[in-house]
N, C-alpha and C positions, 0 to 999 in steps of 0.2 A: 521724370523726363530723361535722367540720366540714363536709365535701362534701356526706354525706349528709344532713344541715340545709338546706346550701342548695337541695339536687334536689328534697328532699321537701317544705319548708313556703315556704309564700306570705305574706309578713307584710304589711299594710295598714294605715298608718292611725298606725303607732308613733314616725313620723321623732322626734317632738316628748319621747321619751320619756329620759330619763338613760339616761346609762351603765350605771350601780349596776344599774336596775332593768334594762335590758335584758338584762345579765349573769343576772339571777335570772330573769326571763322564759325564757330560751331554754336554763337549765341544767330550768328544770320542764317545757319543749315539749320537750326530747331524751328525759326520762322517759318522756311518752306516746308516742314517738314508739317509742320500745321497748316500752313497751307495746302498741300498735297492731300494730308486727310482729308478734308475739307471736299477737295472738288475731284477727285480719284472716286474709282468703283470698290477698287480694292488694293491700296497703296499696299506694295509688299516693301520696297527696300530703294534706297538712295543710293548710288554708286560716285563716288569722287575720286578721280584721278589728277596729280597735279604734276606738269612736267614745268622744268625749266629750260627754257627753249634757249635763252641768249643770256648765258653766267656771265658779266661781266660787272664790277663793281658799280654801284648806282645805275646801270640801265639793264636789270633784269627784266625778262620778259616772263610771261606763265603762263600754259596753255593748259587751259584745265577743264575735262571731259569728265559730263555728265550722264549719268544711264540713271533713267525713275520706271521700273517695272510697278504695273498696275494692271492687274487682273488679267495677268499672262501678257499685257503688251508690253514693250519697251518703248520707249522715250530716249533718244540723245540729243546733245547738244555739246561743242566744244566753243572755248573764246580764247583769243592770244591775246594777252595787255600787260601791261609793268607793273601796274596793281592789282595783285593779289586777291583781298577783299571785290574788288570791282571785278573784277574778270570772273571769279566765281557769282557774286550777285547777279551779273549778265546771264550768264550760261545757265544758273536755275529759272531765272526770269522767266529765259527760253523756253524753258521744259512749260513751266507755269501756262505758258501762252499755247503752248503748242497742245496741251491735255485738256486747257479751259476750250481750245478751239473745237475738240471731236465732236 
């Protein structure tokens, strides 16, 4: 799985991020990423960009944009929230629904 993590997603944006959470980050991006096989024609690649919209102590915001290329299409989706994890879970969500829907 570890390989295929790294062939398939593009992360940007995360350097700044703890251990802890990258660890839960990328156990929830390997979920979709089974799931994307799953219901894709031809999953190529995961794109994660994460910005921090509002730095200030304890009410950080993260707006974090999603791109899932499958079989020459693209897929986006962006979310702004204070969590992290949650804001990323949404934004793949997104995609999930939006690919399940073609």
């Amino acid at each position: 799985m570890a390989d295929d993590f790294e062939s398939k997603v593009e992360l940007s944006g995360f350097k700044d991020i703890d251990e802890a959470a990258m660890g839960d980050l990328k156990r929830l991006i390997g979920t979709y990423l089974r799931r994307y096989a799953e219901i894709c024609r031809k999953f190529q690649k995961l794109m994660l960009k994460m910005k921090k919209v509002h730095a200030q102590l304890h009410s950080e915001k993260y707006e974090i944009h999603a791109s899932v290329m499958d079989n020459g299409r693209l897929y986006t989706s962006t979310t702004t929230d204070k969590n992290l994890i949650g804001a990323t879970d949404l934004t793949l969500a997104k995609i999930e629904n939006e690919i399940g829907a073609k």
